[in-house]
C-alpha positions in Angstrom: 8.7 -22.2 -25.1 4.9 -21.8 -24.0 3.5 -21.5 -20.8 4.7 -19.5 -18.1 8.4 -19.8 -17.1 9.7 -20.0 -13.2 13.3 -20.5 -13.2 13.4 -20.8 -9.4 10.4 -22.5 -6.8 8.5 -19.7 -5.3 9.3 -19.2 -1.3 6.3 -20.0 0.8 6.2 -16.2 1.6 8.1 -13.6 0.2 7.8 -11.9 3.4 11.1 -10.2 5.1 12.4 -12.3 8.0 14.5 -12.0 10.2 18.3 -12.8 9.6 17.4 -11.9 6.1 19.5 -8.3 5.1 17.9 -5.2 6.8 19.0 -3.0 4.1 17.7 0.6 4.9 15.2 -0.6 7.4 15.2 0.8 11.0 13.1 -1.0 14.2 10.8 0.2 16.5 9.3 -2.3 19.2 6.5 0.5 20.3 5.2 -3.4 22.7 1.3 -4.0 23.4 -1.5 -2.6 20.7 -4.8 -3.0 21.5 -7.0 -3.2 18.7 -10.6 -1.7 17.5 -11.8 -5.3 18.0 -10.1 -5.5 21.3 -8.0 -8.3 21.0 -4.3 -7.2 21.8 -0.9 -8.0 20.0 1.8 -8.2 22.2 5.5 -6.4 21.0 4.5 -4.7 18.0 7.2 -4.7 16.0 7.7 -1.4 13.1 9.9 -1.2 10.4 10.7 2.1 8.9 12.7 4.4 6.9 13.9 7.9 6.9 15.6 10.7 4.9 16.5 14.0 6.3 17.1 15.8 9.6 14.2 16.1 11.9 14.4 19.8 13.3 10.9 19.5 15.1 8.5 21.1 12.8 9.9 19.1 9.2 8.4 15.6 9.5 6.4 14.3 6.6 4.7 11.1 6.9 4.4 8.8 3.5 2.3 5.8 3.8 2.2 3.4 0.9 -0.3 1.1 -1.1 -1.0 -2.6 -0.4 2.0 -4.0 -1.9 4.6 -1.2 -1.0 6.8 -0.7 1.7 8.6 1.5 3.6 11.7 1.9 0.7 10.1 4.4 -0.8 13.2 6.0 -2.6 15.9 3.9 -3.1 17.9 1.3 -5.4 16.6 -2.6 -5.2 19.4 -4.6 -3.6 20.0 -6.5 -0.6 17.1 -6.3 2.0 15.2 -4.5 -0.7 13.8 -6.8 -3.6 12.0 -3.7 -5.8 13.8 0.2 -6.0 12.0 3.1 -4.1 8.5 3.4 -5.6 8.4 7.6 -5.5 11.9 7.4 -6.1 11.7 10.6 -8.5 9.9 12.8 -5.8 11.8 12.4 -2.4 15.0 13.4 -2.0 17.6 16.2 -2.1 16.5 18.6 -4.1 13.3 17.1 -5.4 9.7 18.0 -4.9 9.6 16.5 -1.3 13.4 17.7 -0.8 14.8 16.0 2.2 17.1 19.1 3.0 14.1 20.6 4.0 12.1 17.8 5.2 12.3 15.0 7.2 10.6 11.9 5.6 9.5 8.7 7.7 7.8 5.8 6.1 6.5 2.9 8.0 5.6 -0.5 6.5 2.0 -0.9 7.4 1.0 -2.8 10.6 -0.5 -6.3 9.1 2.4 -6.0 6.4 5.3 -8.4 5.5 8.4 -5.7 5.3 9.4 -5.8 8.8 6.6 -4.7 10.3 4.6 -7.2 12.8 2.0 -9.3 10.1 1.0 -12.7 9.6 4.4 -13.5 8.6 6.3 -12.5 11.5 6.9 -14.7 14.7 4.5 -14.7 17.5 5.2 -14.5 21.2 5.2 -18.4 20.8 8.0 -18.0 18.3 6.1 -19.5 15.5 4.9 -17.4 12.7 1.0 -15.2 13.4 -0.3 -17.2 10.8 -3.9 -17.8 10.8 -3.8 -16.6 14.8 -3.2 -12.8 13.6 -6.1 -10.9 14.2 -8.5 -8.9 12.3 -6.9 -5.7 12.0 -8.8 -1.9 10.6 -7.2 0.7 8.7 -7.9 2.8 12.3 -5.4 0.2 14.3 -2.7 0.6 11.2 -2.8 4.9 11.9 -2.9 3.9 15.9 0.5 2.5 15.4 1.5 5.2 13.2 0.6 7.0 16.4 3.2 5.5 18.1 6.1 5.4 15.6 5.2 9.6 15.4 5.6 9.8 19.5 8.9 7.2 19.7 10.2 9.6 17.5 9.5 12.6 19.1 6.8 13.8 16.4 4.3 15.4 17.8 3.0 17.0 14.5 3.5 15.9 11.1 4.0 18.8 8.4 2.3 16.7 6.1 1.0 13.2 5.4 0.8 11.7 2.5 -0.9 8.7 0.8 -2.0 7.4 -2.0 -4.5 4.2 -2.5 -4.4 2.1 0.9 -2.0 4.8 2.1 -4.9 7.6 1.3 -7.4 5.7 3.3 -4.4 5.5 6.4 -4.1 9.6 5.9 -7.7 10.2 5.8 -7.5 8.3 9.2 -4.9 10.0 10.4 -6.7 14.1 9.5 -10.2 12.3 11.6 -8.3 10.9 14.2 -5.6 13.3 15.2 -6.7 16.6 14.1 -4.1 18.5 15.8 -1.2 16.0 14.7 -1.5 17.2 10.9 -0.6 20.4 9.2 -0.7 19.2 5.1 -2.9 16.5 3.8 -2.7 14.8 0.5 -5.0 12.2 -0.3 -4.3 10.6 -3.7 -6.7 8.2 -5.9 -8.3 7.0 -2.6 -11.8 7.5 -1.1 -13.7 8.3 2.0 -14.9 4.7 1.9 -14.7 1.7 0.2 -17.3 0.6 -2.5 -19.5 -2.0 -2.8 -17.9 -2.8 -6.6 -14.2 -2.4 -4.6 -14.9 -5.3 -2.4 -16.3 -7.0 -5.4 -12.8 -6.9 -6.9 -10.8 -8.1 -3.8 -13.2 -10.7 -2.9 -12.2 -13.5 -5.8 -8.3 -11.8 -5.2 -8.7 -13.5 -1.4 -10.5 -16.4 -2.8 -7.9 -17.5 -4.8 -5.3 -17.6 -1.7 -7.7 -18.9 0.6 -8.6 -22.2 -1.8 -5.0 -22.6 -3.1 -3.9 -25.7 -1.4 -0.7 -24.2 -0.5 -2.8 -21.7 2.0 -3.2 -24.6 4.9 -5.6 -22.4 7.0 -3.3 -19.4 6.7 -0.1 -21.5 8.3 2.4 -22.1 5.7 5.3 -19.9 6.2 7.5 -22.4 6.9 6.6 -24.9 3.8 9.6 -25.8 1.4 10.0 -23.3 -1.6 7.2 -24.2 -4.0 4.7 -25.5 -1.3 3.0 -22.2 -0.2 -0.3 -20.7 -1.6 2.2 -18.5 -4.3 -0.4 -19.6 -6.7 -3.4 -17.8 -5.2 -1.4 -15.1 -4.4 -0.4 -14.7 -8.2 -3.8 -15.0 -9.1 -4.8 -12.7 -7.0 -2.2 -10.2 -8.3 -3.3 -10.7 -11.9 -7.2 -10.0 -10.9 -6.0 -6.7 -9.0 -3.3 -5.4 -11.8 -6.1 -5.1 -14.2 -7.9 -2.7 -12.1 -4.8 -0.6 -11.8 -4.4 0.0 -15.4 -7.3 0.8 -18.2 -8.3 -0.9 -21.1 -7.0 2.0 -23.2 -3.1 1.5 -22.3 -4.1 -2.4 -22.6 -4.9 -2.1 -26.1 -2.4 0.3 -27.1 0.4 -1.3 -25.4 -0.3 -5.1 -26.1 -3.3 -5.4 -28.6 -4.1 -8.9 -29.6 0.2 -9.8 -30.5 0.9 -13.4 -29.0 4.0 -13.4 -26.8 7.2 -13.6 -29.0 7.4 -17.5 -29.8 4.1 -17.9 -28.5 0.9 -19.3 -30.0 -2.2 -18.6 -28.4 -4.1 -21.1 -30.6 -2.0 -23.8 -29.1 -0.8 -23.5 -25.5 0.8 -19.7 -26.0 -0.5 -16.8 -24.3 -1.2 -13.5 -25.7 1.4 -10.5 -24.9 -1.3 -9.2 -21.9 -1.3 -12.6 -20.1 2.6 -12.8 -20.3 2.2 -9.4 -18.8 0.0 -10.7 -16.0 2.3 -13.8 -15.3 5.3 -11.6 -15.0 3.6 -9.2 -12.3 2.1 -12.3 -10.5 5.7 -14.2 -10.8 7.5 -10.9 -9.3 4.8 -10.2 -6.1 5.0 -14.0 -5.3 8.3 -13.6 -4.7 8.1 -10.2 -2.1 4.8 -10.9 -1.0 2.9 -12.7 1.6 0.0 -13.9 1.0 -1.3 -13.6 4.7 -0.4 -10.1 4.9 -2.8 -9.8 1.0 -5.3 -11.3 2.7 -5.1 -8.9 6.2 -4.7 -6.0 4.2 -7.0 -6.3 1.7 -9.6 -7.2 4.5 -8.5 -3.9 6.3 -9.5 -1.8 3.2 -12.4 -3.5 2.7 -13.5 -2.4 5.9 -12.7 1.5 5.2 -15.3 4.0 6.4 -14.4 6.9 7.2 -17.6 7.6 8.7 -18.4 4.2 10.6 -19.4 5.3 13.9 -18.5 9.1 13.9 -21.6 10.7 12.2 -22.2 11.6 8.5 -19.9 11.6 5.9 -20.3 15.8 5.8 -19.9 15.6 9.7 -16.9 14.0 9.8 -14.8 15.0 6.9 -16.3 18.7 7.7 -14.2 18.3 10.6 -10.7 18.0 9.1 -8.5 20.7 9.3 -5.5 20.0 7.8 -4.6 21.9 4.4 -5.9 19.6 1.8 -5.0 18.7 -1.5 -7.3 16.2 -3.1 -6.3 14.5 -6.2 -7.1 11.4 -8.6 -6.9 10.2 -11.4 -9.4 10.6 -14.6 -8.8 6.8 -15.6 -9.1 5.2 -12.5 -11.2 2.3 -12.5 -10.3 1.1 -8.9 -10.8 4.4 -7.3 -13.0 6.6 -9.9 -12.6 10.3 -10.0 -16.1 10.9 -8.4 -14.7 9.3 -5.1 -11.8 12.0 -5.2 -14.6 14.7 -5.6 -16.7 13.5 -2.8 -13.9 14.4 -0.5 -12.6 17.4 -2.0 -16.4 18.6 -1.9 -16.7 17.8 1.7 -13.0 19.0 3.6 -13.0 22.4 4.9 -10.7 24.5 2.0 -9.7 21.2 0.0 -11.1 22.8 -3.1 -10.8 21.8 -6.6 -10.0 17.7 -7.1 -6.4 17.9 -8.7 -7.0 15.8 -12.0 -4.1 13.7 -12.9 -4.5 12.5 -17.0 -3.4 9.5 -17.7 -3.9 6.6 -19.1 -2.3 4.2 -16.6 -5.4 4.0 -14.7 -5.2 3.8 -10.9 -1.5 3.2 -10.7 -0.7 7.0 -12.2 -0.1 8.0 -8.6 2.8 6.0 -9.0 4.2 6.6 -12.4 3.2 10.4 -13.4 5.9 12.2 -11.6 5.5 15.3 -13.4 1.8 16.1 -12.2 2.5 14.8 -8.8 5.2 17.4 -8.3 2.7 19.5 -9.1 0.7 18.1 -6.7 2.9 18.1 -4.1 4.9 21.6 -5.0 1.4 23.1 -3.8 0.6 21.4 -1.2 4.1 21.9 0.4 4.3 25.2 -0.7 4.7 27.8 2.7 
């Protein structure tokens, strides 16, 4: 069979809802935020998970990447469409060892997991849609702020973040100083490029013109009516920035899918790859919450209004540990060392080899318990 296969319609967001399963998720309604652009959204909603015992000292915040969630560690199953993405470093007795700490993880304000986004229902009822607002990676760590005090947190032992989520720590060692002990900030810069935005501008492009999008209010379409084919366009544009051309040509060459030809209407192994990545977000994703986010980080600067870049990261004093990857193309190693040259005691960048590219900081457990045994060391 050629072409690409979908055995069942795409929804019009892959967004949780409510009455769907809750699985692991706890709620927080934390009510009014007002944002950096001063517009206000009523009832914020947060979803959120934790592991551990909280024994006011032990709380470690992990904050995840565009298209993660608060399920961190844990199976896939209902309420949960993809197992725990650092599944093999939290937990009992692993490197973040939840007898000893206690973990929170929030989905990301603007997200789709629970968390109020463009997905979620309005005071009206009616999905945000195209009325959410413009939202900053500083309002996303503002209602971090106020999961941390609903819980009684008035100092995180360490925060943690990788990608988007190292941006959202970055914020969180400017903004609240006092309210972090450990830092790590993981294939993620001080701000982001003018090549970065580059790369997510045809990713919202394709949303945006898919007919599907209807100015951003589609969420209650049929299955198969929504802008899923944007979205997984958008998902195949970013996925090759999170890997290299060296595991592309190792892993997949120029071998047509099995029973494919690509002189015909086959694809090659790589663009079966592609499909099968853009097939799976379509159907966990929103595309309103792709766009918001990726917006968000577009719009990262750690220094925008505070001073220099020296000024401002000179004034972090959380324990740092800086660390990136050597075959990042998304978020090169040089954006790592900026940082680590700049934070007070961050020293040496940590150098993760790899050839997966930016998404290492997901999938080489063995130098991130490194990474993490030191920083989390007493």
């Amino acid at each position: 069979m050629t072409g690409t296969t979908v055995s069942v319609l795409p929804p019009a967001t892959g967004a949780w809802r409510e009455g769907d399963p809750v699985g692991d998720r706890l709620f927080l309604d934390i009510g009014a935020v007002t944002l950096e652009s001063g517009e206000t959204i009523p009832d914020v909603r947060v979803a959120y998970e934790t592991w551990g015992r909280f024994d006011g000292s032990n709380a470690v915040l992990v904050l995840h990447a565009l298209t993660g969630d608060s399920h961190v560690i844990g199976d896939a199953g209902l309420g949960h469409p993809t197992p725990g993405w650092w599944s093999g470093l939290i937990g009992p007795a692993r490197t973040v060892d939840t007898d000893r700490w206690f973990v929170v993880a929030p989905n990301v304000l603007g997200g789709c997991q629970g968390t109020t986004g463009p997905s979620t229902p309005a005071p009206d009822g009616r999905p945000w849609g195209s009325r959410f607002p413009r939202t900053t990676v500083r309002d996303q760590v503002v209602v971090e702020a106020e999961v941390a005090d609903a819980l009684g947190i008035d100092r995180w032992a360490a925060v943690l973040g990788g990608s988007m989520g190292g941006m959202r720590a970055l914020e969180w060692a400017v903004m609240y100083p006092s309210r972090v002990e450990r830092l790590l900030l993981l294939c993620s810069p001080a701000a982001a490029s003018a090549d970065q935005i580059a790369w997510a501008a045809p990713q919202i492009a394709a949303i945006r013109e898919d007919a599907g999008w209807h100015g951003g209010d589609y969420h209650d379409l049929p299955r198969g009516e929504g802008p899923h084919r944007g979205l997984g366009v958008a998902r195949r544009i970013a996925h090759n920035t999170y890997r290299t051309a060296e595991e592309y040509d190792t892993r997949f060459a120029r071998r047509p899918q099995p029973g494919e030809d690509p002189e015909g209407d086959g694809r090659f192994a790589i663009e079966s790859y592609l499909d099968h990545h853009a097939e799976k977000l379509v159907h966990r994703f929103d595309a309103g919450s792709y766009v918001e986010l990726t917006r968000a980080m577009n719009g990262h600067d750690i220094a925008r209004g505070r001073g220099s870049l020296a000024e401002v990261l000179g004034g972090v004093t959380a324990r740092t540990v800086v660390a990136g990857s050597v075959s990042d193309r998304l978020y090169p190693l040089h954006q790592q060392e900026e940082l680590a040259a700049l934070i007070p005691g961050a020293g040496e960048v940590w150098r993760i080899e790899s050839p997966f590219g930016h998404d290492a900081f997901l999938i080489e457990a063995r130098r991130l318990e490194e990474i993490l045994g030191e920083l989390l060391r007493v």
